[in-house]
N, C-alpha and C positions, 0 to 999 in steps of 0.2 A: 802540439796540444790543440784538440778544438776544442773554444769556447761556447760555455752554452748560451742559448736564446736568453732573449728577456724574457720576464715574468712580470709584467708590469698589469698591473689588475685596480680595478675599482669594486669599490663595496658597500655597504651602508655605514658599518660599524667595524674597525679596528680595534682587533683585543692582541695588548701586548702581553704574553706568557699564558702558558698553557698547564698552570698549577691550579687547585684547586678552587681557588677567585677565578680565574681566567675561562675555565669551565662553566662555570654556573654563570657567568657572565653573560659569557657567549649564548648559551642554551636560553637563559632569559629573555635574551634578543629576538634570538630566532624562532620562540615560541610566542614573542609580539609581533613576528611577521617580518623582521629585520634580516637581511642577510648577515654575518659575522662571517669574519676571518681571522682565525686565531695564529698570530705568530711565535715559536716556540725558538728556543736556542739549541735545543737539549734535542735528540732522537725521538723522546717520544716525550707525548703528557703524561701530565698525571705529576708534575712536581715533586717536589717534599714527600707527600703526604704518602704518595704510591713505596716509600719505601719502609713506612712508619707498620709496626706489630698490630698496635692497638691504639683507640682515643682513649683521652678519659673524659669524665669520668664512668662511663658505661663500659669502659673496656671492649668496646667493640670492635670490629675487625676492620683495620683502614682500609685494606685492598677491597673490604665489601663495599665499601661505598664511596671510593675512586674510581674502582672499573667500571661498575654502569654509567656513569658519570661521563667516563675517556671514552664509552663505546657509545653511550647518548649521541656525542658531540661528533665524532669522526662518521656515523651514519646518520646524523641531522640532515635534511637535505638543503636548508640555508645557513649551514658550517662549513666552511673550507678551511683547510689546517696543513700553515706549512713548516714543518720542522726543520732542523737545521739551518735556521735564517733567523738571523737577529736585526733590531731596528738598530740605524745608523745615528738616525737624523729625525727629528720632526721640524714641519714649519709648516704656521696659518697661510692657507688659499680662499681666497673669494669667497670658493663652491665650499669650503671644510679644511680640511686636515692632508696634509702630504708627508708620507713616510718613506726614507729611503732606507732600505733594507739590503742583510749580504745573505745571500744563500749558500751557507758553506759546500764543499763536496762531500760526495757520501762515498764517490767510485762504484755506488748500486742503482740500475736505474732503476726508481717505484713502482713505475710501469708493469717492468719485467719481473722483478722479484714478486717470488710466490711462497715468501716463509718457509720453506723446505729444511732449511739449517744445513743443506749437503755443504756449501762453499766453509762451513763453520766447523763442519764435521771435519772438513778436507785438511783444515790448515793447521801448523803444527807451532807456530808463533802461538804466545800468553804472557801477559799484560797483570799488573792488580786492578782486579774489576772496580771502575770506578761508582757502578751502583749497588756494590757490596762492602764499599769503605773501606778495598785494600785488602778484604779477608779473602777472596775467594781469586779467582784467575780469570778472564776474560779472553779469548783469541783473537787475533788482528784482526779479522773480521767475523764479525756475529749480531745474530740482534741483541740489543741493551741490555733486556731480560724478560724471563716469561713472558710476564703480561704485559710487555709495551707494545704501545698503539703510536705509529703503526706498526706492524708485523715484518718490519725490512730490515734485511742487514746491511750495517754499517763498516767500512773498511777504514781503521785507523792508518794514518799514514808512516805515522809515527814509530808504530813498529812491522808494519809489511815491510816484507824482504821482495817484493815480487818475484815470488817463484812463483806466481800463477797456477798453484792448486787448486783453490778457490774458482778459478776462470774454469778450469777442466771440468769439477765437478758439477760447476751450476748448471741444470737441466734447459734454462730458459733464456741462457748469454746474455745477465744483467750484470757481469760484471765490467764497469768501465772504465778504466783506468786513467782514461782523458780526461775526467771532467775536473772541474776549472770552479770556483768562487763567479757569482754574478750578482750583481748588484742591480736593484730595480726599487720600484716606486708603489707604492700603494694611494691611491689615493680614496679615501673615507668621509665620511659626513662626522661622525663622531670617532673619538678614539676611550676607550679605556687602558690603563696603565696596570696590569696584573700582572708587574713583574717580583712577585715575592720578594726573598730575603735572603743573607747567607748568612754564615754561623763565622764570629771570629776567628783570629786563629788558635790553634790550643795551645802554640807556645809564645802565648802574647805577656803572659806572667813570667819568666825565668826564669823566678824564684820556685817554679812548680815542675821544672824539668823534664816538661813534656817530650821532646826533644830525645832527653837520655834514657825512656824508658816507651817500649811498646806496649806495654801493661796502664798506662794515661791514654784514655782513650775519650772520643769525645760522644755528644746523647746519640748519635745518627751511628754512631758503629755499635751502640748499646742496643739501636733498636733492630738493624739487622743481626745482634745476636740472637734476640729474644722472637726474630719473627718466623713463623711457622716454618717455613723454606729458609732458614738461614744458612748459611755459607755451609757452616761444621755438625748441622742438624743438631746443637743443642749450643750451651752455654761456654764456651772455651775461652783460656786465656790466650792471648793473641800469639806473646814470647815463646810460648813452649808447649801449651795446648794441653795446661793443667787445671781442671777443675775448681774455680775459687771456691774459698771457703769464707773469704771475708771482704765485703766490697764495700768501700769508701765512694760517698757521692758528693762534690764542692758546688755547693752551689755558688751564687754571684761570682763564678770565677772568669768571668768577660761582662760583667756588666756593673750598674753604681758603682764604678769606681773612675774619677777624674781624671786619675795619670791614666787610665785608659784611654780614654776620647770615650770612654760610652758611660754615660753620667747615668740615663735614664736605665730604668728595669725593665728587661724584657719579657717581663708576666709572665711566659709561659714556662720557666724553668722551673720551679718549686712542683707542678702540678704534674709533668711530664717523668721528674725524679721520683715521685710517688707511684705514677703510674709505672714507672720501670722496678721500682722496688717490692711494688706488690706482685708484680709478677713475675720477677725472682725470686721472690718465697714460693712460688709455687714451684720453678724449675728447677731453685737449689734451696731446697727445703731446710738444711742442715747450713746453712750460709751465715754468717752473720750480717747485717746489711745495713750501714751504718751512713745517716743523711747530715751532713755538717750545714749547718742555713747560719743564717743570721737573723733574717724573716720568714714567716710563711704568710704567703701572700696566694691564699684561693679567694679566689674575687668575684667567680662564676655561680651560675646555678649547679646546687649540687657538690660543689670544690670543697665548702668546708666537711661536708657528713664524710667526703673522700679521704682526706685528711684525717679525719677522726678514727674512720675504720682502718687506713694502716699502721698507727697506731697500737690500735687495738688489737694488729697482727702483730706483735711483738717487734716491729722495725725500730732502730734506733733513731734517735731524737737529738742529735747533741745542736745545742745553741750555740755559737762558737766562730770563732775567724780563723780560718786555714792561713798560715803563716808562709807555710813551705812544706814540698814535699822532696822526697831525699830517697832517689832511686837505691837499692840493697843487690849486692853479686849476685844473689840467687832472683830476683825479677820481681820480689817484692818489696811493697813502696813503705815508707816511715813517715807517715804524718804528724807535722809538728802543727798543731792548734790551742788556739788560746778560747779557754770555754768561759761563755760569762752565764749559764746557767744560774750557779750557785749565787753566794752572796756576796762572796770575794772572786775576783776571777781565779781562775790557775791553768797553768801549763802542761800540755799532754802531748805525747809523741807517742801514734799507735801504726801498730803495724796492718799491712791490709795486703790482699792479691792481687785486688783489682782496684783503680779508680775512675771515675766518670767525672771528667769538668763540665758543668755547664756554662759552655761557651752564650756569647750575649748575639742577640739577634743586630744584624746590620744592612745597611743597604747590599744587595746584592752589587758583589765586584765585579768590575767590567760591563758591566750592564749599558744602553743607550745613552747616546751621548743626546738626550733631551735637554738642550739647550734651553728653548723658552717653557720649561714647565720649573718651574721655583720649588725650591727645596729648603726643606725646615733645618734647623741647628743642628738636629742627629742626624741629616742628610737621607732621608725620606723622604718622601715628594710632600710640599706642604700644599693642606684645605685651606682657605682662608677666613672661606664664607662657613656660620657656624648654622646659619637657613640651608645649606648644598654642602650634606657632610662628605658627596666625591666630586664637587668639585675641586680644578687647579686653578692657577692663575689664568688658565684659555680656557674661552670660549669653546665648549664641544668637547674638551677634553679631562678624563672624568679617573679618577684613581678609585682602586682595589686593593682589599685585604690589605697584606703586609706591605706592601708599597709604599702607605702612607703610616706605617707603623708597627710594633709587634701587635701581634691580635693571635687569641688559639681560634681552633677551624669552626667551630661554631660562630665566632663574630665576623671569620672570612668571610663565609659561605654568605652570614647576613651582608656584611658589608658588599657582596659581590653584586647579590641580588637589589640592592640600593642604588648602586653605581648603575643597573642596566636599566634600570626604569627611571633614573635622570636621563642616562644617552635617550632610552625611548624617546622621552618628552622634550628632550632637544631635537632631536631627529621630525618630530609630529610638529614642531614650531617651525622648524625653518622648512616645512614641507607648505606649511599655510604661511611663510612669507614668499615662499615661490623661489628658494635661491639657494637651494642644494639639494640633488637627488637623495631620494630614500628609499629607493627599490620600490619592490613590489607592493611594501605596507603604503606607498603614498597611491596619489590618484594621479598626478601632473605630469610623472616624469618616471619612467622604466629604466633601473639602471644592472641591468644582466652582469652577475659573477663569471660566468661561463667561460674556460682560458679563452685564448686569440687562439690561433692554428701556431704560432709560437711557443707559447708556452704550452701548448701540447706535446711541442717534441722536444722541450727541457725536462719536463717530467720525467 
């Protein structure tokens, strides 16, 4: 096996995750003259959001305003962006911030690949695509999907057989079967932390029997149903690929609850179940669509008239605590709920096609092993200071978006743009104390992104 070069690089600014805080982060930077370097874990950017149907409450279209965004960033010319490389490690230096990072393999060099899709075309291995939430197939090697930036295919190792179909086809001999994991160092003036969020598991409840039935599904499989290019071009049940007629949606079913570990509420569930319900009245117009809450909690500009108008679509309303759900032979589920609408509570066990939990927002698992940045009680990265709402406990190092909490994309996107114009003005401080490069935006000290002749030929 040959191992590849290092990649060891300096920059002004370190942005960890390339979701949509990570983005607008970076772009904020480098349109104050900073260089960014965005490190991603994932194939491509565009996080969460890139796989999301619609916002609310405008309903408008995610992918319209992630992609310009992902294609902003990868042709900014003080963006550099490297996927498949996650941070290891952080620790305070002199000069800034030192990150030590793994570059996973891809077996494609970027270089050479030309997005062609023939090595994808060629191969006869499939996978459940992991950016379609299991509905759709993926091949051992392909790129992620459409519109991932960048435009490279990816070789899972996991399921190539190396028969080397792939290798025949490609036009441009990127395919390389030696490469090797490499570890290197970034070193930064400032860092931001834009490593979003992940969704519980959905069978963190038992009592809901996620587990026994393929018909519990969680919001992120709801939203690649509903989204224009979805897997099965319209709305199917996953078991059998029957037409619901009647969808059950639980809300706080990962979050306010204590025997969980997740005490707090993740705000954006009630507003996102809305937004999936209205726009299932329009896909399954004859559906019935039934939202079990306990609260509704719109807390944004615009959330409550949201609220009000589905509604006023005839969507169901019940107040209520889902008890247990009770998988049925034929694939559908028996919801046992206790409604406190009325005046007396009472007991109700209804039948449904489909259900949707909303799983509770968490730190993203596995994520860096950020050692000196301090983490709050729900293990989010914790602010301290209520003057520096991104700062962390370090000096230079400054949290986004969901990082430091649930937030929907509007307060991201704010939060994102907060956090780069503190790096800014930290970066502009220690440029007039004389004691860490800032690139090109300082006057004292020139610090070039541009690889080594090394990391030229790891690319």
């Amino acid at each position: 096996m040959i191992a590849l070069k290092t990649l060891n690089r300096r920059t002004d600014a370190l942005v960890v995750g390339g979701g949509i805080a990570g983005l607008q982060a970076a772009l904020d930077l480098a349109d104050q003259g900073f260089k960014a370097l965005i490190v991603e874990r994932q194939p491509s950017i565009g996080g969460h959001m890139i796989a999301l149907s619609k916002v609310f409450p405008t309903l408008d279209c995610a992918s319209c305003i992630t992609t310009p965004k992902m294609s902003a960033a990868v042709h900014h010319p003080k963006i550099e962006l490297l996927v498949n490389t996650e941070v290891q490690s952080l620790e305070s230096t002199g000069a800034g911030q030192r990150a030590t990072v793994t570059r996973q393999p891809t077996y494609v060099d970027n270089d050479k690949c030309i997005g062609c899709r023939l090595c994808e075309y060629a191969c006869e291995v499939e996978y459940p695509d992991p950016f379609e939430q299991g509905l759709g197939a993926l091949r051992a090697i392909a790129i992620p999907f459409a519109n991932a930036i960048p435009q490279v295919a990816v070789l899972n190792p996991a399921y190539c057989t190396t028969c080397g179909l792939c290798a025949r086809a490609c036009p441009t001999g990127a395919i390389d079967y030696t490469q090797e994991a490499v570890t290197f160092t970034i070193d930064a003036g400032a860092v931001i932390l834009a490593t979003g969020f992940s969704l519980n598991s959905l069978n963190l409840k038992p009592q809901f029997h996620a587990a026994q039935s393929r018909n519990i599904i969680s919001p992120l499989t709801m939203e690649r149903l509903l989204a224009p290019h979805a897997p099965y071009g319209r709305v199917l049940r996953p078991s059998d690929g029957k037409i619901p007629q009647s969808i059950a949606f639980i809300h706080c079913a990962g979050s306010r609850d204590q025997t969980l570990g997740v005490p707090y509420c993740s705000r954006v569930c009630c507003m996102y179940f809305i937004k999936q319900a209205m726009l299932l009245s329009g896909a399954l117009p004859l559906a019935d669509l039934t939202l079990y809450y306990i609260d509704i909690r719109a807390f944004g500009k615009g959330y409550e008239q949201f609220y009000q108008n589905a509604r006023a679509m005839g969507i169901n309303f019940v107040r209520g605590k889902v008890l247990r759900i009770e998988p049925l032979a034929d694939g559908d589920l028996l919801v046992h709920v206790e409604a406190t609408e009325a005046a007396e509570h009472c007991y109700r066990k209804v039948r449904h096609d489909l259900v949707v939990l909303a799983q509770g927002m968490v730190p993203p698992s596995g994520g860096p092993a950020l050692v000196p940045v301090r983490r709050a009680t729900d293990g989010f990265f914790d602010l301290p200071e209520a003057t520096d709402p991104s700062g962390t406990n370090l000096p230079g190092v400054f949290a986004a978006g969901t990082a430091a909490g649930p937030k929907d994309i509007v307060d991201t996107i704010t939060d994102a743009g907060a956090a780069a114009m503190a790096a800014g003005r930290y970066l502009q401080r220690r440029r007039r104390e004389n004691s860490a490069p800032v690139g090109e935006a300082g006057t004292r000290r020139r610090v070039h992104l541009e690889p080594t002749m090394d990391a030229v030929g790891a690319n």
